[in-house]
N, C-alpha and C positions, 0 to 999 in steps of 0.2 A: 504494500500500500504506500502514495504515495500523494502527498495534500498539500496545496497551499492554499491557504485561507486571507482572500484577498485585502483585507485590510479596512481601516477607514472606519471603525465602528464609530467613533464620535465625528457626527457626520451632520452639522446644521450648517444648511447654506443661507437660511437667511442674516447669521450671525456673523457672517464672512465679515475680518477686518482687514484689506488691504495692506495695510500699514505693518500688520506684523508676517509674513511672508513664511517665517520658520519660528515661530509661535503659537502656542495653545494658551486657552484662557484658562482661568484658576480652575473652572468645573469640570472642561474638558482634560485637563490635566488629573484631578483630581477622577473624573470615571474611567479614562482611560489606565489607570493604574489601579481602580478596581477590578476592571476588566481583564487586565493581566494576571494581576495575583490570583484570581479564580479561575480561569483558563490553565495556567501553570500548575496549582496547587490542586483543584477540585474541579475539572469543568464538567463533572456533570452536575455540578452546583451555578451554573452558568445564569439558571434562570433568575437565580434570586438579583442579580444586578438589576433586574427590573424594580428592587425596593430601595435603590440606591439615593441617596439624596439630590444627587444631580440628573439621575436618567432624562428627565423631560427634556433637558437641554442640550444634551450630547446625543438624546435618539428623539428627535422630533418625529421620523418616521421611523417603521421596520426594517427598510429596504438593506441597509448598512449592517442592520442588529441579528437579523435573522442567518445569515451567512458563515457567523458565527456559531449558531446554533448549531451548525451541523459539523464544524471542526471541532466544536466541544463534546458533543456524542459521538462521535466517531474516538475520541481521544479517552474517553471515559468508556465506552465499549472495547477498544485493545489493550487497556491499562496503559495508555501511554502519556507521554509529557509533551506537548506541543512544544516547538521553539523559535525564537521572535527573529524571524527574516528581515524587514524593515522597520523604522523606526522611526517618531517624528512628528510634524503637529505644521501645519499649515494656515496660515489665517484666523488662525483664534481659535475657530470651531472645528478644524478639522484634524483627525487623528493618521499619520502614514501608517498605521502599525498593521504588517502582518504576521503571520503566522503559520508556520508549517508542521507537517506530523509525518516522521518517518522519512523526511527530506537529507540527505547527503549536498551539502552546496559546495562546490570548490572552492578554496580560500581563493579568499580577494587579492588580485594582483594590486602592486601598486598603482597610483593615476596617471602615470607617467606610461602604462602600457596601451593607453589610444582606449578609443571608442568603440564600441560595436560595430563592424562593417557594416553598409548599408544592403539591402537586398539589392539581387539582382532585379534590376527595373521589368526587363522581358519576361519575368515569372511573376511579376505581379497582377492580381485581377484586373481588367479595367475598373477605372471611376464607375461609382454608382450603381456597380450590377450587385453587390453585397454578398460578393462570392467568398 
């Protein structure tokens, strides 16, 4: 088995602040680190974040929150420990954080080893056909 759990759980766009780019506010900071510690420690105890003092704020909708739900049972079904792939906070309200179960990543070269190559263009779908 082999998961990555997309991220993003403190996820409110209308609370987007510009101005801080690589920033989370005190709530979102504060859920997203309850969010961790139960994921990590208990997550088939996942659901109780919903009595969190800050949920309303950090999960205005499911979309982000539900996601979760299923790297938490699947992690609590194999006995295993999820571990934090990305990391981070965008605009106040939003959380980078993902999470993976059963992932092997190759260490990180340094930044000085370039970027991603680009695809090849001729193997790309056309625009707009949503291939």
């Amino acid at each position: 088995m082999c998961i990555i759990g997309s991220g993003n759980i403190v996820h409110n766009l209308h609370r987007i602040d510009w101005r801080h780019p690589d920033a989370g506010f005190d709530w979102a900071q504060r859920f997203a680190d309850a969010a961790r510690e139960r994921l990590l420690d208990k997550p088939g105890d996942v659901l109780s974040l919903q009595a969190h003092r800050d949920f309303d704020a950090p999960v205005p909708t499911p979309d982000h929150f539900i996601p979760m739900l299923y790297l938490a049972a699947l992690a609590d079904q194999a006995g295993e420990t999820p571990e934090v792939l990305v990391d981070g906070y965008a605009h106040g309200s939003l959380s980078m954080t993902a999470y993976t179960l059963d992932v092997i990543c190759p260490p990180h070269e340094s930044s000085t080893a370039g970027s991603v190559p680009q695809p090849d263009p001729h193997l790309l779908p056309p625009e707009e056909t949503n291939a």
